[in-house]
NUGU-302780 format. One record per residue (C-alpha): chain; residue in three letters; x, y, z negated; residue number from 0. Coordinates in steps of 0.02 Angstrom, whole numbers, plus 50000, padded with zeros to 5 digits. Each point is the difference from the previous one (the first is absolute). Layout:
BEGIN
   c     r       X       Y       Z     k
   A   ala       X       Y       Z   NUM
...
This chain:
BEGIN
   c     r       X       Y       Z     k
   A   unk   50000   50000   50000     0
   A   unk   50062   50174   50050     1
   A   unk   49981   50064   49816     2
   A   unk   50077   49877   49924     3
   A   unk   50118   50074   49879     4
   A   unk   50208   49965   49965     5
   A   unk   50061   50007   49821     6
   A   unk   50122   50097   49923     7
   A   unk   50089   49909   49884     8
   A   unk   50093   50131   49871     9
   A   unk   50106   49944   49876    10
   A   unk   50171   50105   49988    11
   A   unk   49918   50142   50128    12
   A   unk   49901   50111   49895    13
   A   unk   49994   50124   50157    14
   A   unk   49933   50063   50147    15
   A   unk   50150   50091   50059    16
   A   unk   50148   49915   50074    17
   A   unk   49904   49810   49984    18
   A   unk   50032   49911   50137    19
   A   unk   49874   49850   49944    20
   A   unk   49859   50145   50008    21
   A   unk   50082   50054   50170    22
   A   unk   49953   49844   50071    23
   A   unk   49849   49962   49951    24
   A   unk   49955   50173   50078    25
   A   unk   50084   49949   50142    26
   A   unk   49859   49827   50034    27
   A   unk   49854   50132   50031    28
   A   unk   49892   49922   49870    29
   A   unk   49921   50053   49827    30
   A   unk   50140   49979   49860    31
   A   unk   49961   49933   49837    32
   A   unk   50115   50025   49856    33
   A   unk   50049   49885   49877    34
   A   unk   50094   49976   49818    35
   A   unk   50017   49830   49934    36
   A   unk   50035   50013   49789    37
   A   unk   50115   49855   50030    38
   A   unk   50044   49933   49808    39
   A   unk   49966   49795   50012    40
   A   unk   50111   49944   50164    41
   A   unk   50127   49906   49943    42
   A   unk   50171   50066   49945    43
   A   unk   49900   50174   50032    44
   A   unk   50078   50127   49871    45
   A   unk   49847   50110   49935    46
   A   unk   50041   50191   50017    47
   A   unk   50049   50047   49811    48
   A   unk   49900   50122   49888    49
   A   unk   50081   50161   50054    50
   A   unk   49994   49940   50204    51
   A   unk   49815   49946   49956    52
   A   unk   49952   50201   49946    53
   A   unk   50074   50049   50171    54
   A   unk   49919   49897   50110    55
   A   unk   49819   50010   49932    56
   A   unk   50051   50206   50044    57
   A   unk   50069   49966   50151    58
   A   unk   49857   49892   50064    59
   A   unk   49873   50129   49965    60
   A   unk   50104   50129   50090    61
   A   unk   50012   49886   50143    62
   A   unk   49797   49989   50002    63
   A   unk   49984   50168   49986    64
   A   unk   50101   49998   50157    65
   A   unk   49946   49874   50098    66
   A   unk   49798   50071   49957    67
   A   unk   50062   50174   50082    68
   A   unk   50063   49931   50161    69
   A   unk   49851   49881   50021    70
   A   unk   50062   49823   49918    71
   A   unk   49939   49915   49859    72
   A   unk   50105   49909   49885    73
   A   unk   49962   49816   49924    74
   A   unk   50078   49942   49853    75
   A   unk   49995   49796   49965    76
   A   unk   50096   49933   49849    77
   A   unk   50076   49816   50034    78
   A   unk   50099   49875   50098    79
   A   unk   50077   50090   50161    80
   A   unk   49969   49837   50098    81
   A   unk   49841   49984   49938    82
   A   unk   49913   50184   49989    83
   A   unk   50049   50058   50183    84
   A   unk   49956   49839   50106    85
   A   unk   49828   50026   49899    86
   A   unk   49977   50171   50047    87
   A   unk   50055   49960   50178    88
   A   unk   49834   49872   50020    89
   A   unk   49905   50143   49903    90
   A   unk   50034   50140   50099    91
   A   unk   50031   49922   50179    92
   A   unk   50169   50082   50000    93
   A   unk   50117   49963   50149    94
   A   unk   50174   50028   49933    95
   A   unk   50080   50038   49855    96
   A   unk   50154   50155   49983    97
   A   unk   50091   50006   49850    98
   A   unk   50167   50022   49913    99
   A   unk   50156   49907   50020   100
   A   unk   50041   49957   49807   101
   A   unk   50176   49932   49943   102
   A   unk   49955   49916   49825   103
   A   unk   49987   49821   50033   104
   A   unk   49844   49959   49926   105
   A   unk   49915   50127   50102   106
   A   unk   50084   49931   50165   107
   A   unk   49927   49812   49956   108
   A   unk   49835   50069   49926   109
   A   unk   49989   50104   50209   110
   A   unk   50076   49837   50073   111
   A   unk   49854   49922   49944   112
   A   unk   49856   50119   50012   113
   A   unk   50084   49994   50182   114
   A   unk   49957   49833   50031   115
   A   unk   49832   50008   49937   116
   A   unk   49933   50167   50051   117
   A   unk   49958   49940   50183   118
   A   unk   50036   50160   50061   119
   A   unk   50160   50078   50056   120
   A   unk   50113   50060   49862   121
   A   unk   50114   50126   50051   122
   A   unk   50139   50079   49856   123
   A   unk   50083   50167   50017   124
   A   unk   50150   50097   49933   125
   A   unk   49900   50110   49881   126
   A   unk   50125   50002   49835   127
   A   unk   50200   49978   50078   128
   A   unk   50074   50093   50132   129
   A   unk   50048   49838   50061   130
   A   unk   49945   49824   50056   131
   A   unk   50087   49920   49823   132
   A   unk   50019   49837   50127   133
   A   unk   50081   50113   50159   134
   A   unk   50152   50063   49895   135
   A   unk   50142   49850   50009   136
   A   unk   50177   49998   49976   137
   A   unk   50095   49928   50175   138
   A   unk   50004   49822   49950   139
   A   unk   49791   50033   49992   140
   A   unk   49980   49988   49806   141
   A   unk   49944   50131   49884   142
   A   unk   50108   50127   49932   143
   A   unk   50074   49982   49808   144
   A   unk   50086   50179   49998   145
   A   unk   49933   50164   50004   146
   A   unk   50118   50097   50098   147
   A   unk   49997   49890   50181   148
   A   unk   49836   49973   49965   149
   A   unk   49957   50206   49996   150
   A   unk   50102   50008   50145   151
   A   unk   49916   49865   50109   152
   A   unk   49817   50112   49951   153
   A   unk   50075   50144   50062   154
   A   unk   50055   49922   50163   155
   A   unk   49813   49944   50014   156
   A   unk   49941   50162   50003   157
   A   unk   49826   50076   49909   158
   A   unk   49857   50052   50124   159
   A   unk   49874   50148   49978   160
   A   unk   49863   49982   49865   161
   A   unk   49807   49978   50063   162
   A   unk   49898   50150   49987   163
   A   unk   49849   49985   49871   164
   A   unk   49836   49957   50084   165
   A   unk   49863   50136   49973   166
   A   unk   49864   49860   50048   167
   A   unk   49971   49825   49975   168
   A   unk   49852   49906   50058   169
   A   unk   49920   49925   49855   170
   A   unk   49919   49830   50010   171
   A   unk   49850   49947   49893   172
   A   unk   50082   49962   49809   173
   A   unk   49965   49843   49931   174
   A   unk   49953   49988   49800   175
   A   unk   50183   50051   49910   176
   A   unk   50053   50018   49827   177
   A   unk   49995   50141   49878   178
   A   unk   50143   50096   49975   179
   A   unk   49950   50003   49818   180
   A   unk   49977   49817   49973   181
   A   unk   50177   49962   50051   182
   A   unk   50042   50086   49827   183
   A   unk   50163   50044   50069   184
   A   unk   50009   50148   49880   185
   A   unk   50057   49977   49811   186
   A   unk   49844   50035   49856   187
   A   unk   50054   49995   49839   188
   A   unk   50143   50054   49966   189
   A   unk   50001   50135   50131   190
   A   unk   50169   49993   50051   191
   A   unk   49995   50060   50158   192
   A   unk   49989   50192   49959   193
   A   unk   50199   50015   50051   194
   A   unk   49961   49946   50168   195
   A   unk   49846   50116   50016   196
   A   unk   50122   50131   49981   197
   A   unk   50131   49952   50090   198
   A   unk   49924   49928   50173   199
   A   unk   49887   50013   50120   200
   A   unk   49969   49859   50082   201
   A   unk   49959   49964   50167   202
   A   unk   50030   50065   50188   203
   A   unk   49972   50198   49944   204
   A   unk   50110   49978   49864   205
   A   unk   50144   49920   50096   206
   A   unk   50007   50116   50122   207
   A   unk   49972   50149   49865   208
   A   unk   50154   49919   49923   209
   A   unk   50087   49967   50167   210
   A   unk   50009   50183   50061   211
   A   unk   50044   50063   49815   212
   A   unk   50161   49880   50030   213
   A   unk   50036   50070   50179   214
   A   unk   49989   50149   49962   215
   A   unk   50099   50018   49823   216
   A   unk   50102   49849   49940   217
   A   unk   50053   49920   50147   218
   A   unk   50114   50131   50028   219
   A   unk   50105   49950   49862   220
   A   unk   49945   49804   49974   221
   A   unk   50185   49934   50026   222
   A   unk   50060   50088   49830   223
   A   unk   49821   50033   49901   224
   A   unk   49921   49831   50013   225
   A   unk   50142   49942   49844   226
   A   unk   49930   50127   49906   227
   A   unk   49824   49967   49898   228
   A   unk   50011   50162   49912   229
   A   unk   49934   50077   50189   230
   A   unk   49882   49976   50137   231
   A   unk   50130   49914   50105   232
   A   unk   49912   49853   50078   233
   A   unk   49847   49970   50114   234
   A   unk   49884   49907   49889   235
   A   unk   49942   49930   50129   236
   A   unk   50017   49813   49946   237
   A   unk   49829   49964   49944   238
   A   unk   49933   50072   50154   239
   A   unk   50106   49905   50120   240
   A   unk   49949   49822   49873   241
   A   unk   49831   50034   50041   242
   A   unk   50023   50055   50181   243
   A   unk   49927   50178   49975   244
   A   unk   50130   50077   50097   245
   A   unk   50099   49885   50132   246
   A   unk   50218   49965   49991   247
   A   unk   50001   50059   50188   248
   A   unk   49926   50170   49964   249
   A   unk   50106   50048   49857   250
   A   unk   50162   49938   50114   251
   A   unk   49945   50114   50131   252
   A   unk   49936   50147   49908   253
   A   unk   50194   49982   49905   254
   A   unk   50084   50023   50157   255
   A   unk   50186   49911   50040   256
   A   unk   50065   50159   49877   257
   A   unk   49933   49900   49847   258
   A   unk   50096   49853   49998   259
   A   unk   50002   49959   49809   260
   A   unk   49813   49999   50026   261
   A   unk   49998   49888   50129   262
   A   unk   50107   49892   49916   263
   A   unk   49881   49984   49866   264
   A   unk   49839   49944   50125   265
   A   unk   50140   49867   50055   266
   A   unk   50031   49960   49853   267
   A   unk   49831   49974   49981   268
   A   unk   50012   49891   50159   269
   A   unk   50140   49890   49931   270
   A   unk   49887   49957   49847   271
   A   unk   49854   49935   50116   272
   A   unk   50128   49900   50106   273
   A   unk   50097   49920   49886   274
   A   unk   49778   49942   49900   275
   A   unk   49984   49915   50189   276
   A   unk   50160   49917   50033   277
   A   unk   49994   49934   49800   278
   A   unk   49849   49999   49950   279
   A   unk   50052   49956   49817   280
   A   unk   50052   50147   49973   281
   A   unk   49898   50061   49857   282
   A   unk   50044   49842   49886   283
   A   unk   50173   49930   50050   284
   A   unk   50178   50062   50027   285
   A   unk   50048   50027   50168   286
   A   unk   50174   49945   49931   287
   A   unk   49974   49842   49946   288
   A   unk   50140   49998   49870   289
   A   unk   49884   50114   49890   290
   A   unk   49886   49883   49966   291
   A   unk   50118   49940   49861   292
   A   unk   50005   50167   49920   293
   A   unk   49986   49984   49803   294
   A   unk   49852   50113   49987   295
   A   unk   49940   50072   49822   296
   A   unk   49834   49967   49961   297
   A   unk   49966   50139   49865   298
   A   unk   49823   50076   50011   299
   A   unk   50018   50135   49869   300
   A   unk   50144   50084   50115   301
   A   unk   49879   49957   50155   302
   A   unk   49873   50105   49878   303
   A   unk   50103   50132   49985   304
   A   unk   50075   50031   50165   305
   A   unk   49808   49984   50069   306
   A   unk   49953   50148   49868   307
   A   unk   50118   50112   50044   308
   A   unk   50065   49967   49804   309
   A   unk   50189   49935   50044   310
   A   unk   50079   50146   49913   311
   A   unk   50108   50052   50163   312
   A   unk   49912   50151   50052   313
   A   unk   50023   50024   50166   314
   A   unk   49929   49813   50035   315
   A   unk   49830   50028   49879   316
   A   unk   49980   50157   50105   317
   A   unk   49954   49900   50157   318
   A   unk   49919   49847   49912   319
   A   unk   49872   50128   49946   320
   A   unk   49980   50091   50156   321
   A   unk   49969   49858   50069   322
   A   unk   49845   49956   49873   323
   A   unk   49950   50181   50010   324
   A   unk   50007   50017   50181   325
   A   unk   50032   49821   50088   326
   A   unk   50138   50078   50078   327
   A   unk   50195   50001   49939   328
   A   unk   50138   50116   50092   329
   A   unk   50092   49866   50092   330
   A   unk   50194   50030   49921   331
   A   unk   49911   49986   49832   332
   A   unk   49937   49836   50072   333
   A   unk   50155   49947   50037   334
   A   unk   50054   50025   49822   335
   A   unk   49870   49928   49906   336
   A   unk   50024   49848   50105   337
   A   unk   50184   49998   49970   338
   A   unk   49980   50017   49827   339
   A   unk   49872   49861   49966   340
   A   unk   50076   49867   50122   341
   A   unk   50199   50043   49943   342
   A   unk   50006   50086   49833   343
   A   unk   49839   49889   49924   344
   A   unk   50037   49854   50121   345
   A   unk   49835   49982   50027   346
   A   unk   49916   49902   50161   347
   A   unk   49955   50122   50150   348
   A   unk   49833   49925   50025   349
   A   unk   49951   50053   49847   350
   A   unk   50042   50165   50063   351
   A   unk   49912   49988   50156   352
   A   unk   49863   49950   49926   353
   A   unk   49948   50118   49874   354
   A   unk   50057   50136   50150   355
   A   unk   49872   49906   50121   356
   A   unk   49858   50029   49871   357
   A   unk   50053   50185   49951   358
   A   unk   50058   50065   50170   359
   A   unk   49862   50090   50112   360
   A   unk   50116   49984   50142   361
   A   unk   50041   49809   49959   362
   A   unk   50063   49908   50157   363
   A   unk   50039   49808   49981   364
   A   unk   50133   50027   50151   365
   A   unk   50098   50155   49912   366
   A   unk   49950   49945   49835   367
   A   unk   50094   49859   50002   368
   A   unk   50131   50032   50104   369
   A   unk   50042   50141   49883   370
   A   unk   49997   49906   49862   371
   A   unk   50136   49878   50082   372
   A   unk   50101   50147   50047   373
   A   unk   50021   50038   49807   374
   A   unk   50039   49850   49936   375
   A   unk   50111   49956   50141   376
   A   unk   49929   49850   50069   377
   A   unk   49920   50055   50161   378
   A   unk   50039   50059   50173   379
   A   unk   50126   50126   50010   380
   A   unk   49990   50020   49817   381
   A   unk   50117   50107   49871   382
   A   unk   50137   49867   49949   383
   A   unk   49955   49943   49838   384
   A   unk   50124   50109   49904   385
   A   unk   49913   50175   50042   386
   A   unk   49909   50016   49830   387
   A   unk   49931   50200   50000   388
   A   unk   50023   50080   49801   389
   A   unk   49858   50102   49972   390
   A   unk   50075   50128   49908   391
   A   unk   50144   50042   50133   392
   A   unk   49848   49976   50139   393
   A   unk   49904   50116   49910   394
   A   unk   50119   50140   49967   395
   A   unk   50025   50000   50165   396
   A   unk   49828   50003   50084   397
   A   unk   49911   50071   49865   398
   A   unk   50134   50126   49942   399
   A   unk   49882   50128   49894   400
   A   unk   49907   49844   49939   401
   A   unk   49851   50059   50079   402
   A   unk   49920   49849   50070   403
   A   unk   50007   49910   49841   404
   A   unk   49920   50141   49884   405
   A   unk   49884   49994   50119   406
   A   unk   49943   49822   49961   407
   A   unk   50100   49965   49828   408
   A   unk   49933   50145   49909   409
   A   unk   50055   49960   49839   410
   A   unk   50163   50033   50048   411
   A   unk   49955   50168   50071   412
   A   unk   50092   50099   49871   413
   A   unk   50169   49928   50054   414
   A   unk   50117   50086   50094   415
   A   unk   50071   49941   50152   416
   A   unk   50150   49964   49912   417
   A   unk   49926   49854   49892   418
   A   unk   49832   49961   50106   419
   A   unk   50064   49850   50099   420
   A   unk   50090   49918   49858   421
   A   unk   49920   50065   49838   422
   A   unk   50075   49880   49884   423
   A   unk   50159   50081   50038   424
   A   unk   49922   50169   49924   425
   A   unk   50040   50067   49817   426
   A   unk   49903   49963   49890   427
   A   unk   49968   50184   49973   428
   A   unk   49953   50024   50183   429
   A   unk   49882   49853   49985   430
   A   unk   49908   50090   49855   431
   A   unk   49980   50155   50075   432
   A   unk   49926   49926   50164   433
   A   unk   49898   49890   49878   434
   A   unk   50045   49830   50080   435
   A   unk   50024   49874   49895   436
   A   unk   50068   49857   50086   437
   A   unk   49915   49814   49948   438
   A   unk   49856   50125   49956   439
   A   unk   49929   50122   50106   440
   A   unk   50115   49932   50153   441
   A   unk   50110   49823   49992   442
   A   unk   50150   49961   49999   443
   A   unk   50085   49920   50142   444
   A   unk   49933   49825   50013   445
   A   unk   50167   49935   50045   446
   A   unk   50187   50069   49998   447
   A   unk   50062   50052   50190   448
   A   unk   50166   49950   49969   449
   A   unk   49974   49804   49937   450
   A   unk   49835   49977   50123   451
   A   unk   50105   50063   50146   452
   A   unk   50138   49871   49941   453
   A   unk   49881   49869   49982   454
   A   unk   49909   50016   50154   455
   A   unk   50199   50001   50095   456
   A   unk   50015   49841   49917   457
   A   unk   49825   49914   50017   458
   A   unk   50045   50067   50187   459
   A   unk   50161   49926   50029   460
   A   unk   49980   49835   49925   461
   A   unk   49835   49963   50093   462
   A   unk   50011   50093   50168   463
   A   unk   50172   50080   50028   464
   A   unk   49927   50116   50101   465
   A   unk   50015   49922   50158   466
   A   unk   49869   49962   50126   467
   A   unk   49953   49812   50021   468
């Protein structure tokens, strides 16, 4: 039938700009019909965390909102991928399906197999990379284990013009869809979203609200200011780009070749969602095998504290509480709080990644975990196991006035920047007047730099040697 409708699969493509899945299903000539699958029962499916669950049940009504003003409807359906869109295929009549290439590899079985039974054509596009995670190879045809050849090979591949954003879509007739509201995506009681409120605004006006406040102020300056979380240095752009508000290949174009250390970051970016589909264990195992026999500690009151922000090394308990008040933490800081729970506490990374994939709005299993295997030195192109970051020397140097952590550490507010990043090392006179009183009103460290850098060497070179396997 000449009405019959194709679907628009969304999933990482919050947007109607610069979507090439939407761009075809323009393309057919016939009525499109939106849809989001709440995917959180396939199996091996990782459930967005609490802080990514806020941002989508925002995004999703900004996408509606959209979609209503150029003429689409948008269905919701909450279940099985393989099952929910062959079912809406017999409902609807629908002749094709457009959607989303998607790197995690439960989501690549979970399509494989909604493929097979949709009895329609499935077609996937390039909505979230720059690049075809599959097209990049090294010359022997494998994928790529090192950052640097692997940026260069992108580069030779070359990044074409953005779509334009469509003004009108032909609607088709909306079958029965979900309530927004009954997803309960949003937290109740406690609250504890009211950072987030305040810090984002989620969805496609938001990112590019954010995206031209970057263009035209910090890029200018990203190569030096994005070490420094005491400024507006970086994009913040990240949770955007997770959700596909704002697409990788307009933010490389709108950069231009000048800004290379931000396109090194989107490549970055790139590398992370390359190395999830050539290993898709990334999230869970060592891509160096030799870790495996690392002598983790299990110790859940340090897991407690370096979770709470409550570690006593204030530079690191700054970002573990941005990143509860806002879901967001500046990306050196990230670096350091992961440094200092999987060397100086010798604690597993996936702990790490976890509690970041449930407090992160911008949580990406591909950078997510690849990250977290950077750190601890047992992943692709990762810092040799050695490179432990001190927090106090990091912070005196990227938070000089101390700023960023009175900012989020107010109890140590009164300090000067002198004493702020290592407070212990204060008199006790100066403590007094600033009225800290440390294993009181702010800990003390919850371990000594010195000995857990030692012991971490040691746990590092007995087990792993710091060579790759």
């Amino acid at each position: 039938m000449s009405d019959a409708p194709v679907l628009l699969w969304l999933r990482r493509e919050l947007r109607l700009a610069d979507n090439p899945a939407l761009g075809a299903a323009l393309d057919s000539g016939r009525p499109v019909l939106a849809v989001f699958v709440l995917d959180e029962v396939s199996p091996g499916a990782w459930a967005p965390g609490a802080a990514a669950r806020w941002w989508l049940h925002h995004s999703l009504a900004s996408l509606a909102a959209d979609l209503a003003r150029a003429g689409a409807p948008l269905v919701l359906r909450r279940g099985r991928i393989a099952q929910v869109l062959p079912e809406l295929v017999r409902e609807t009549g629908a002749v094709a399906i457009h959607g989303g290439q998607a790197v995690e590899p439960w989501a690549r079985e979970a399509t494989a197999t909604m493929a097979r039974a949709a009895g329609v054509p499935v077609t996937l596009h390039r909505t979230a990379t720059l690049f075809d995670p599959a097209a990049i190879r090294t010359g022997a045809g494998g994928g790529y284990g090192i950052y640097t050849p692997f940026a260069r090979a992108c580069r030779a591949h070359g990044v074409p013009p953005p779509l334009g954003r469509p003004r009108h879509i032909p609607g088709a007739a909306a079958p029965g869809s979900d309530a927004l509201e009954r997803w309960e995506l949003l937290p109740t009681r406690p609250d504890w979203a009211g950072g987030l409120r305040a810090a984002w605004t989620p969805g496609e006006a938001g990112a590019q609200a954010r995206r031209r406040r970057f263009i035209g102020g910090a890029l200018a300056h990203y190569a030096t200011g994005r070490d420094r979380p005491d400024t507006d240095g970086t994009s913040m752009l990240s949770p955007h780009l997770a959700f596909g508000e704002i697409s990788a290949r307009q933010l490389w174009h709108d950069a231009g070749a000048g800004a290379a250390r931000w396109r090194d970051e989107l490549l970055w970016r790139e590398f992370c969602a390359h190395l999830l589909w050539h290993h898709p264990t990334l999230p869970e195992a060592p891509l160096r095998p030799a870790f495996a026999a690392m002598p983790w500690r299990d110790d859940a009151p340090d897991l407690r504290a370096w979770r709470g922000g409550r570690t006593g090394l204030p530079i690191v308990d700054a970002g573990m509480r941005q990143l509860r008040e806002c879901g967001w933490m500046h990306n050196r800081v990230r670096m350091l709080a992961a440094s200092l729970l999987v060397k100086h506490l010798l604690l597993p990374w996936q702990a790490g990644q976890r509690w970041f994939w449930d407090a992160l709005a911008d949580a990406d299993l591909a950078s997510n975990a690849a990250s977290w295997q950077w750190v601890a030195g047992c992943g692709a192109d990762a810092a040799p196991y050695f490179r432990i970051f001190n927090p106090v020397l990091q912070g005196r140097k990227f938070d000089p006035d101390g700023a960023y952590v009175r900012r989020f550490v107010p109890e140590l507010a009164g300090l000067s920047a002198r004493w702020i990043h290592a407070p212990w090392e204060a008199p006790p006179e100066v403590l007094a007047e600033a009225g800290v009183r440390l294993g009181g009103s702010y800990p003390t460290p919850i371990v000594d730099l010195a000995a857990g850098r030692a012991r971490a060497l040691r746990a590092f070179a007995e087990h792993v040697r710091g060579r790759p396997t």
